[in-house]
Structures are given as structure tokens and as C-alpha cells.
N, C-alpha and C positions, 0 to 999 in steps of 0.2 A: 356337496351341499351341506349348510349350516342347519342341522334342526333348531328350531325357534323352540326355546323355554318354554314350559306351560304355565310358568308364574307370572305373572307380572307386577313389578312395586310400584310401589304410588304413597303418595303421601299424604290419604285419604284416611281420614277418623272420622271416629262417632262422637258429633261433639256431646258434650257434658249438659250443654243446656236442651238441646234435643231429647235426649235422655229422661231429664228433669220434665219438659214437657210431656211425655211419654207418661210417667209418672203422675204425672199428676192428672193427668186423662183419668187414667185406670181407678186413679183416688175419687175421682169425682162419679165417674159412673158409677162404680161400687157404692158409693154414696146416697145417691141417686136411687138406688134399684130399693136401700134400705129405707129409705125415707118415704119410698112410694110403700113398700110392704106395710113397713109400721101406721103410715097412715090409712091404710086397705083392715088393718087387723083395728083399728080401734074405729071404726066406721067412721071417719072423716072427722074425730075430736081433733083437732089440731091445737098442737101443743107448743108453748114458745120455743122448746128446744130443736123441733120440729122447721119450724120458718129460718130459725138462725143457721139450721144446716142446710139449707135447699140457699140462704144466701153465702155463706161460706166454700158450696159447689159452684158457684156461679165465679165466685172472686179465686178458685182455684183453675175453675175453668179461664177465663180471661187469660189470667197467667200464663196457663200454659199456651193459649193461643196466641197468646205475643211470644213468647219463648219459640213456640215453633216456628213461625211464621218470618223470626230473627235470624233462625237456623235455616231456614231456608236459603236466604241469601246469599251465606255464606260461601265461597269457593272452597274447593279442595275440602267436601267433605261427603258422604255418606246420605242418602235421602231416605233410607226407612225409619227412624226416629223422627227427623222431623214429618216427615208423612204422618205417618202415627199417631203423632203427636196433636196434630193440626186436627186429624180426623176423630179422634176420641174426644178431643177439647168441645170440639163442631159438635159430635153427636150428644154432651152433656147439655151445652148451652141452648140446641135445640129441645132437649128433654125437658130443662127449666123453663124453655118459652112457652113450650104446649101446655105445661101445669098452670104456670100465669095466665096465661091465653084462657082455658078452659074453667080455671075460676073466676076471672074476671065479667068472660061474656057468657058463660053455659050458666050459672047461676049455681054452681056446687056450693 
């Protein structure tokens, strides 16, 4: 009998834009965690530099949600970056929507 290899090849990558989504998840919720502290430590003075990173999260989020979600479809590749990706993206744009959400209709 022939033992069967324990390797097997393939011609499966991590693609690059996967990656980049990934990335840019990790940037946005980092982002996100800061913007919520900084607004928590000045007791809700919101500052224009303030608004402009909570939209700049938003527009990195996007990004990468198209990026992954690109990567997805791909053939002959790899699904923990784009997983990742999609899911970090997911968890920031949802973070941005509760903050909208709750200033808009809680009356903060």
C-alpha cells in the first residue's frame, strides 16, 4: 500500500485585499473605542475633530466591507481575512450606528 502524504498543495492565498480589509476593521474599531473614551472623559463636549473621526471610521469601515465582501468571491482562496474582515468592518458600522441612533433619538 501507498501511504497518502500528509500535505496537500493548492493554490490557495491570502489575498492582499482581504488583508487590507482586515486592516482596516482593526483601524476603525481602535478608532472607535478612542472616540468613545475621549468623548466619555470630556463629558459629551463634542469636538469637531471628534465628528470628523467617527465619519472617517465609517468611510474606512465601508471600505473595508466592500474589500471583503470582494474577497469573498473570489475562487481559490483563503476565508479567514476575508471573514475577518467583513466581521470587524460589520462590528464598527454597527458601533457608528448605535452612536447615531442614540444621539439622534435618546436626546444626548
Amino acid at each position: 500500500m501507498i501511504k497518502k502524504s500528509g500535505y496537500m498543495f493548492t493554490n490557495r492565498k491570502h489575498p492582499k485585499r482581504a488583508v487590507m480589509a482586515t486592516i482596516l476593521g482593526c483601524i476603525s474599531l481602535l478608532s472607535l473605542a478612542a472616540v468613545i473614551y475621549l468623548s466619555y472623559s470630556t463629558q459629551g463636549a463634542g469636538y469637531g475633530s471628534t465628528g470628523m473621526t467617527g465619519l472617517l471610521i465609517t468611510v474606512f469601515s465601508l471600505t473595508g466591507l466592500v474589500l471583503g465582501i470582494l474577497t469573498v468571491m473570489e475562487k481559490e482562496r483563503y476565508l479567514f481575512f476575508p471573514v475577518m474582515g467583513i466581521l470587524l468592518n460589520t462590528a464598527s458600522l454597527a458601533g457608528i450606528s448605535i452612536i447615531l441612533y442614540a444621539g439622534a433619538n435618546l436626546g444626548y
